[in-house]
N, C-alpha and C positions, 0 to 999 in steps of 0.2 A: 316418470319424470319426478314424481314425489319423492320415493328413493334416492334420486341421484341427487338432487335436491339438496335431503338430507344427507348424504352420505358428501358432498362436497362442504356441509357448515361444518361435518364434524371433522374432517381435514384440517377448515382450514380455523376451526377452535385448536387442534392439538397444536398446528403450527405458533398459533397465537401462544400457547403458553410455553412453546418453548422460545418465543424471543423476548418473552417476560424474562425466564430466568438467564438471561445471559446475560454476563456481570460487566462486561466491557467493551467498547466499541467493536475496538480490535476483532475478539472472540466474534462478537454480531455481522462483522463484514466478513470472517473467514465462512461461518457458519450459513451466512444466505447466498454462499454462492453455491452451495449444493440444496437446501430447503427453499422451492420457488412456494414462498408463504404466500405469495396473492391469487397461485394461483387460478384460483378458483372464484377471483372477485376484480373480473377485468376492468374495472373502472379504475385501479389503482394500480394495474401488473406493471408500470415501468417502475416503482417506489421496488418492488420484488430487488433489481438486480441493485438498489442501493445507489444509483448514479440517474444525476440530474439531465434530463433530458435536452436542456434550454443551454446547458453551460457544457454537460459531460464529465463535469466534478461527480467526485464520488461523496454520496448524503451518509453523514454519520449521526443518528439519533442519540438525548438523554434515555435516561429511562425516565418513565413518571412517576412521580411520589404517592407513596402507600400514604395511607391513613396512620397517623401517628406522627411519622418521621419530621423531622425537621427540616425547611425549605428556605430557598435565600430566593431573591429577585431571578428571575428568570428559570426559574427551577418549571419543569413543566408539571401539572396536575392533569390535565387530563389529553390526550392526545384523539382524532376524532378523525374517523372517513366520513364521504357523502353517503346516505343514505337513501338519497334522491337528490339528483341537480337538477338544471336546467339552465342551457346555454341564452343568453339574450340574442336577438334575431339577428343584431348589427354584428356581432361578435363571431357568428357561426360558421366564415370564413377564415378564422383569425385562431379561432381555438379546436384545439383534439376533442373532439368526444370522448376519448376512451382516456389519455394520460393526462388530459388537460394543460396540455402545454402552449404559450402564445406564441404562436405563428404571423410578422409582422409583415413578413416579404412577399412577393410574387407568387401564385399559387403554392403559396407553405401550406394551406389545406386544400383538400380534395374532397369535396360532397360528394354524399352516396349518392351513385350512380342512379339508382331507383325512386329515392322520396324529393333529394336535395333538401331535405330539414336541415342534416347533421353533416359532420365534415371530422376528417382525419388526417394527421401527417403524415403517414403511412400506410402501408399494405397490412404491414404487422397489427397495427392497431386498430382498424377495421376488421379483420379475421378476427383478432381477439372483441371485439366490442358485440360481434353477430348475432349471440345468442341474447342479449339482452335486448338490441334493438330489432330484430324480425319481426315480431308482432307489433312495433309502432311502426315500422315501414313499410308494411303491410296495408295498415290503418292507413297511413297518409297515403300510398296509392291509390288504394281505395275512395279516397272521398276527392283526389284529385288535384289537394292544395298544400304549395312549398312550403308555405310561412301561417304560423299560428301565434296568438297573442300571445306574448311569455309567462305569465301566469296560468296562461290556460293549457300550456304544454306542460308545465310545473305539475298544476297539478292532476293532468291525465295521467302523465308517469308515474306518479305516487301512487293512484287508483291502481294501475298496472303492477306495479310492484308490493301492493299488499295484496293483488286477488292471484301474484303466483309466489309471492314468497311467504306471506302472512305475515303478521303485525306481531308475533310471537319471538320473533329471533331477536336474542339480545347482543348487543357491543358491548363488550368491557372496557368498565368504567379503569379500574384496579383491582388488584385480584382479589378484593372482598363485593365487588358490587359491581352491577351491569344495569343497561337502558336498553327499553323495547318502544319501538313505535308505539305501544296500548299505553304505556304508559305515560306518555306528554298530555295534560290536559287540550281537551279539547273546545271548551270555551262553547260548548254548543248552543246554551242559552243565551248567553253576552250576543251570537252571531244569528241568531234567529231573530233577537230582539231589537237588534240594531240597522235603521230602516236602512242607513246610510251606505251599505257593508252590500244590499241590493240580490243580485243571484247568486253569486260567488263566481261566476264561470261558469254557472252550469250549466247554460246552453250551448258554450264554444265547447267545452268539452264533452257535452253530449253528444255534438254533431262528428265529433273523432272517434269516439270508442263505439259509439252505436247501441248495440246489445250488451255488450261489455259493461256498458255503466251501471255502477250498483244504486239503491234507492236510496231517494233527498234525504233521507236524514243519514244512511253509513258515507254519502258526499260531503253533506255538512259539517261532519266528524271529522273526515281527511282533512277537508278543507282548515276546519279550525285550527285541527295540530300544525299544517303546517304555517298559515299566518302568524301563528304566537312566534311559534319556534323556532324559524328559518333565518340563515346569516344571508347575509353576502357575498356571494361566492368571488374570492378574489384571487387569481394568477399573477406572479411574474415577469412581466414587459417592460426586460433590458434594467431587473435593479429595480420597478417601481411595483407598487401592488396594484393592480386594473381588475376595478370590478367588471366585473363578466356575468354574472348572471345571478342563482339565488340555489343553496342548499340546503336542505336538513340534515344537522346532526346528532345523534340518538343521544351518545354519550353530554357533549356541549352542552345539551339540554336541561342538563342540569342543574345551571347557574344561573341564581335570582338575579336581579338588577340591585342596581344602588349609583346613584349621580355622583359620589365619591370614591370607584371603584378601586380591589385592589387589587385586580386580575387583569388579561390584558388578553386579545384573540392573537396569533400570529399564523398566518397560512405558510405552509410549506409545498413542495411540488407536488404533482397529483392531485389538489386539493385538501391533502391533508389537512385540518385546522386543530394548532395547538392551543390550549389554554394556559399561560402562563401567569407564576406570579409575581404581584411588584413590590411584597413586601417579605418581610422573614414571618419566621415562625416557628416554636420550639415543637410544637406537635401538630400536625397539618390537619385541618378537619374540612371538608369540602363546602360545609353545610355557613362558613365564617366567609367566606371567600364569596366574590361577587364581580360581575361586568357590569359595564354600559349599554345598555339596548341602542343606544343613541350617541349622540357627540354630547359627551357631557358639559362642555365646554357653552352650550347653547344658555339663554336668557331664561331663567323659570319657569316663567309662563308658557311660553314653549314647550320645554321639555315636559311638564303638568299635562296639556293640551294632547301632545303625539304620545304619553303613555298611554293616557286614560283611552285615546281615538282605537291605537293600534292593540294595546295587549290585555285591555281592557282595568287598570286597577290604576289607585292613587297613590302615587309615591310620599312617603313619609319620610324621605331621610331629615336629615337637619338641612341641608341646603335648600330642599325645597318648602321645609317648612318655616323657613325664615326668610320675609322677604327683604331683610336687610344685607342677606349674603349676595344678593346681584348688586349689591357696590364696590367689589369688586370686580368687578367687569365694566362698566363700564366707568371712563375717568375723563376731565379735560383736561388739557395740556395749560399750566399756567402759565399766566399772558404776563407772570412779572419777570423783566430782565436779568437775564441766566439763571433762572429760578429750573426749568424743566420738570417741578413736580408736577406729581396727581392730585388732580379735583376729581374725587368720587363724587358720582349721582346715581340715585335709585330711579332707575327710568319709570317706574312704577307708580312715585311719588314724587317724583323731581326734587325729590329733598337732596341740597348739596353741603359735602364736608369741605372744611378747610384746605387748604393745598397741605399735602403730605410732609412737604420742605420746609417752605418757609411759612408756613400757617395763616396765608390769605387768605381770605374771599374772594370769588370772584365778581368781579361788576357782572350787572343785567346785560352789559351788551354781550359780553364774553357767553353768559348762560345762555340767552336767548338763538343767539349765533351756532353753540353746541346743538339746540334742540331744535334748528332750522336743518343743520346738514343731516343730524341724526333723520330727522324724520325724510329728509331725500333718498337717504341708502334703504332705510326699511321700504320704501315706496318700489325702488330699484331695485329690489333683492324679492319682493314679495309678487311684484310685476315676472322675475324672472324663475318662477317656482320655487322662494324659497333657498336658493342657493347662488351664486354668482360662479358661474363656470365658464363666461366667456372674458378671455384676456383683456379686450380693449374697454369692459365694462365695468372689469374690478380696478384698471388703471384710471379709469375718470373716478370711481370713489376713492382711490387712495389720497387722488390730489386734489378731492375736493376737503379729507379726513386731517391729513398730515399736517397741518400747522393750527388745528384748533384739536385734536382728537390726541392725549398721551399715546403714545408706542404702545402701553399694556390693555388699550378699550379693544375690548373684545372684536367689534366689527372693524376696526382699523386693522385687525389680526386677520379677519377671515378672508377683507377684499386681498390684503398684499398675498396671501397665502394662495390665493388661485391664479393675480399676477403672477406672479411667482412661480405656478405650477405650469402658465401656457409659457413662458418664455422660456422655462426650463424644455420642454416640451421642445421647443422650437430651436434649442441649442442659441438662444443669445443670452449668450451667458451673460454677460457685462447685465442688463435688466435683470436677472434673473437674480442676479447678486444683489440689487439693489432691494428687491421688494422681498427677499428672503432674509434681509437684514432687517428689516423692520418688522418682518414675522414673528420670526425666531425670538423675539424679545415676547411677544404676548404668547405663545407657544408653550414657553417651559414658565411661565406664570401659569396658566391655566390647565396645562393637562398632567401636570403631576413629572417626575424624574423617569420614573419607568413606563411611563404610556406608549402606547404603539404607534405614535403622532409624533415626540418625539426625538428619535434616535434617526428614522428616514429623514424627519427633517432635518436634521444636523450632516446627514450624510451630502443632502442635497446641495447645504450650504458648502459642506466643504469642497465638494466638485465644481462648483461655481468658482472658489477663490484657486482653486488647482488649472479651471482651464482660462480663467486672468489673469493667471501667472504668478499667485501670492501663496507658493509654496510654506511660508510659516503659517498664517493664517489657515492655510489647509491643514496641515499638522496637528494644531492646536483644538481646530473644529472635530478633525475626523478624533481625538481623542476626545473629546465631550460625549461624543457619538456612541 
């Protein structure tokens, strides 16, 4: 097994560097219809034949940028498979195990016969998925149970795939540098030390692998790299990105954080996850370049809080070390006639600027009035775990927001942004256009021209004015987009 093992990475290493050196798309699509380069790495063998599963388009890749070269917005830096995923439980109907593709309709997936963990669109994609999952459908026969906490299958897999592939095999980065599993810190004492952080799963996943399990501390190890490390594993459903579950990626792993990033994640089919950039640059160096572990977009304290909790370290950019930069984010709408400027407030300090326009003040009632709704949405938002992702809920904060709260206050941005998201959802468009207009306006204030936040949102908007029938308005959006 060792051998074959070995003798399929080193396959499918040559293939790898022969679609390095191919200079052109064209040449890349003539060329993988005879080299099946995945195939020895079924989690991604539909990417193999170059055509999208979900549509039947044909996928034509950049290449990624070397060390040195010069890179413009959207140039890709590093390009990245899963390493380990894991599907979320509600999803396991919906999505492929093996190509990862979403399946929205009527049995579009088909669970193994044998565990019903996982699930396939095909016959083809269960044949090919077998030899990876045998020994965990096995497992779950064995202990007799369908559904496992989704971290705890997360990270039983990972165990399973460092004690039969080892922690040694590396992804290329570029063709000067690669990532290996050993190499992601592991965080072991941040996660032994932290009372909060508890087993890790070690007793869900104990009760699955059995013997299998390696000892608390090479657990603790897995466990840390993959906490630090790990995206969000997101799919294509009809046009939108759908988180779906949680991966690690070897290569990705690379990239420090920074609250004013200039890199951006973009998922492609199979899971692929690209790393792109949002800025130029006359010599590319990996080590300058940076993402967002988080929605950058969020209040300081915040973001301070979920770094420090999750990846364990204190962020030092300038955003975070100036608590004056959250006055921009939030603002009130000035209450002087046809004025519609911004009253910046540092919710921190409730120190307020002048209106941006016409350079008023605001009266007490107006402030006090801001810092009464304000504090209902945080109540609402913090009641609903931190995020508003039910339609009728983000619709009572927009309307309790929108005539005291500017267009560009950050939380006036998030409630219309998830109205927005269920109406679209729901295809009423006419709503969907309404609270996507009032988004969009704090959107490309906050998350920068190239963010991965927003061009979907632009695309969203302009399908909105396209099925209300405002064919320029569509035009005009889908080119911002």
């Amino acid at each position: 097994l060792l051998q074959e093992i070995q003798a399929q990475n080193s396959e499918y290493r040559r293939s790898q560097r022969q679609l390095r050196k191919l200079k052109t798309v064209g040449c890349a699509a003539r060329t993988l219809r005879n080299i099946d380069v995945y195939s020895v790495k079924p989690r991604i063998c539909k990417i193999a034949g170059m055509v999208n599963q979900t549509s039947g388009e044909e996928i034509t890749w950049t290449e990624v940028a070397e060390e040195g070269e010069s890179v413009q917005p959207g140039s890709v830096l590093v390009r990245a498979r899963p390493f380990v995923f894991a599907i979320q439980p509600q999803f396991k109907n919906k999505v492929c195990e093996n190509c990862l593709s979403f399946h929205d309709e009527w049995k579009g997936i088909q669970l193994c016969n044998r565990c019903e963990v996982i699930g396939y669109c095909s016959e083809q994609c269960r044949l090919e998925h077998l030899p990876i999952h045998r020994v965990e459908c096995e497992l779950c026969v064995l202990r007799g149970r369908k559904s496992w906490p989704h971290r705890a299958w997360f990270v039983a897999r990972a165990v399973l795939k460092c004690d039969t592939e080892g922690t040694l095999e590396r992804e290329p980065i570029n063709n000067h540098s690669s990532r290996a599993f050993q190499d992601l810190m592991d965080h072991y004492d941040d996660i032994t030390n932290d009372p909060s952080v508890g087993e890790c799963w070690y007793q869900e996943v104990s009760s699955l692998l059995g013997s299998m399990m390696p000892d608390k501390e090479a657990y603790l190890r897995i466990y840390g790299r993959l906490a630090v490390n790990s995206f969000a594993l997101r799919v294509d459903n009809r046009g939108e990105e759908e988180n779906v579950g949680t991966a690690l990626y070897r290569a990705a792993s690379i990239f420090d954080h920074n609250c004013t990033p200039n890199a951006t994640t973009v998922f492609s089919p199979g899971g692929i996850l690209e790393i792109k950039s949002m800025v130029s640059s006359p010599s590319m160096n990996l080590s300058d370049f940076f993402i967002s572990y988080l929605d950058e977009a969020e209040p300081r304290l915040n973001r301070l809080a979920k770094l420090s909790k999750t990846w364990y370290f204190t962020c030092c950019c300038s955003r975070c070390s100036d608590p004056e930069s959250e006055k921009e984010k939030h603002a009130a709408l000035c209450q002087e006639a046809c004025c519609g400027g911004e009253v910046h407030v540092n919710i921190e300090t409730w120190d307020w600027d002048a209106c941006s326009s016409c350079f008023k003040h605001l009266d007490s009632t107006a402030k006090d009035k801001y810092k009464e709704i304000y504090e209902i949405v945080r109540l609402v938002v913090d009641e609903n775990g931190g995020e508003c992702n039910f339609t009728d809920v983000a619709e009572f904060l927009v309307k309790q927001m929108e005539k005291v709260f500017h267009p560009l206050d950050f939380e006036l941005m998030q409630a219309a942004m998830s109205a927005a998201q269920g109406h679209y959802s729901d295809k009423c468009w006419k709503k969907a256009l309404y609270y996507q207009d009032i988004a969009i306006i704090g959107i490309r204030r906050h998350y920068g021209l190239y963010s991965g936040y927003v061009g979907p949102a632009l695309q969203r908007l302009a399908e909105c004015c396209h099925q209300t029938g405002d064919e320029r308005a569509c035009k005009t959006v889908q080119g911002w987009a």
